[in-house]
C-alpha positions as CSV (number, residue, x, y, z in Angstrom):
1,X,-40.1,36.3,-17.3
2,X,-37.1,34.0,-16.4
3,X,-35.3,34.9,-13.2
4,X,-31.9,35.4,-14.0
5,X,-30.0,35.2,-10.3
6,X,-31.6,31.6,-9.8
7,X,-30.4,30.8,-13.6
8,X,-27.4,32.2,-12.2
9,X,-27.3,30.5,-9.0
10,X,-28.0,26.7,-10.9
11,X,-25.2,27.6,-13.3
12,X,-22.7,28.2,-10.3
13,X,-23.8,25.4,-8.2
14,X,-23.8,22.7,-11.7
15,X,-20.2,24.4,-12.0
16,X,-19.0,23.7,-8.7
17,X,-20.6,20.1,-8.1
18,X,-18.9,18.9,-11.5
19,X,-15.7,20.6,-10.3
20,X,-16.0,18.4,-7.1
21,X,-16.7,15.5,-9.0
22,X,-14.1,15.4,-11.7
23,X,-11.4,16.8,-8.9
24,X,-11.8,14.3,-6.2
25,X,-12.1,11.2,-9.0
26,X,-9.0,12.4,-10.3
27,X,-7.0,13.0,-7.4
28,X,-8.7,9.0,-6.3
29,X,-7.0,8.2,-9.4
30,X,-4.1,9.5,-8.8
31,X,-3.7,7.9,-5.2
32,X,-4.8,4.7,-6.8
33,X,-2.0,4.8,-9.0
34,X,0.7,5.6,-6.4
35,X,-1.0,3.0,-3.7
36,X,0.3,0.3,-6.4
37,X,-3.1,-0.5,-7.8
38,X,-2.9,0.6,-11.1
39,X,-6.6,0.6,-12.5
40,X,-4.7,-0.7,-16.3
41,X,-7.4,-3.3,-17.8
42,X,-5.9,-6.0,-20.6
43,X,-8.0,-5.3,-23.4
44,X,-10.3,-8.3,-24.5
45,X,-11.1,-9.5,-27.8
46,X,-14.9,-9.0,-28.7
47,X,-16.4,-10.9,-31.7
48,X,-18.6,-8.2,-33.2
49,X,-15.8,-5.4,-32.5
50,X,-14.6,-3.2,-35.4
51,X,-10.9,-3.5,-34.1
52,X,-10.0,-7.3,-33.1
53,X,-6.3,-6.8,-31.2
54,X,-3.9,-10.0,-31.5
55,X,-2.7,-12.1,-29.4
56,X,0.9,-10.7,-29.6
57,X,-0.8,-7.1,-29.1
58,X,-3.1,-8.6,-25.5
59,X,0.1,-10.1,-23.9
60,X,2.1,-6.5,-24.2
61,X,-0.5,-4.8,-22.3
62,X,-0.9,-7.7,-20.0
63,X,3.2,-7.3,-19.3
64,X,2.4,-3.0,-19.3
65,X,0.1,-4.1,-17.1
66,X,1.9,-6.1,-14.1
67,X,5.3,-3.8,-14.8
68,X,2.9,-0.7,-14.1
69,X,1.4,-2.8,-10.4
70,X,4.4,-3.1,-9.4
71,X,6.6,-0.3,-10.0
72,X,5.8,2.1,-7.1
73,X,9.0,3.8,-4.7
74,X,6.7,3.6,-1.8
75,X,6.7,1.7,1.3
76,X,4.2,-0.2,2.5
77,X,2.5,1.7,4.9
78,X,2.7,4.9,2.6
79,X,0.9,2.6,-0.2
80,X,-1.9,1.9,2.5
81,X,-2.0,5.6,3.5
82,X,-2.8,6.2,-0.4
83,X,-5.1,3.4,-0.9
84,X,-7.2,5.5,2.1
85,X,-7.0,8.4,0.6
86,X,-8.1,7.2,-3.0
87,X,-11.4,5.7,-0.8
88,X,-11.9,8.4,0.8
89,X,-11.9,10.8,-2.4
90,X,-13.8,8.2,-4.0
91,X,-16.0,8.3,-1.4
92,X,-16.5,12.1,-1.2
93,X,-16.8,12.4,-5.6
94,X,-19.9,10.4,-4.5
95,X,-20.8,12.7,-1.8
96,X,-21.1,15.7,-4.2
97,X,-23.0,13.6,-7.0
98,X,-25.4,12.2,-3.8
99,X,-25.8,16.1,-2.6
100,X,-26.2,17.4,-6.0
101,X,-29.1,15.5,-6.6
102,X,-30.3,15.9,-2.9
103,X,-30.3,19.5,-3.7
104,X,-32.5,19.0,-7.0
105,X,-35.1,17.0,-5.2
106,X,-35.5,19.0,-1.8
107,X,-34.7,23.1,-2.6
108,X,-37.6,23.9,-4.5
């Protein structure tokens, strides 16, 4: 016999917790971003890839890379603000990944 309201009540909470934790990564992102730290990573030349990138091709997305750092109309202060409040979201995407697996372990 499967009980369908705590199928129903797993379904919900899985829903909300990834909702939590795609939402407040994003919105880290998006602070990230603004704060001046732009999470853009050069790509790097691996031996056994499929694609190899040139040289010419690694030193545009270097230059993408710095123009993106530091092109931001914020002041200082407002970059540090946003730098917080991209930790902070970080911080509470691993909240809701921590309490989702709390909530496995301990409510059964």
């Amino acid at each position: 016999m499967i009980d369908w309201i705590a199928f129903l009540q797993v379904f919900v909470a899985a829903l909300i917790g990834a909702a939590l934790v795609v939402g407040f990564y994003a919105i880290g992102v998006r602070l990230l971003v603004r704060a001046g730290r732009v999470p853009v990573v050069a790509p790097a030349e691996f031996t056994d890839a499929i694609t190899v990138i040139t040289a010419k091709e690694a030193a545009r997305a270097e230059k993408a890379a710095a123009k993106a750092a530091r092109k931001s109309p914020l002041s200082e202060s407002q970059k540090t603000l946003a730098r917080i409040g991209a930790y902070a979201s970080f911080t509470l995407c691993a909240l809701a990944a921590v309490g989702g697996v709390l909530l496995i372990l301990f409510n059964h």
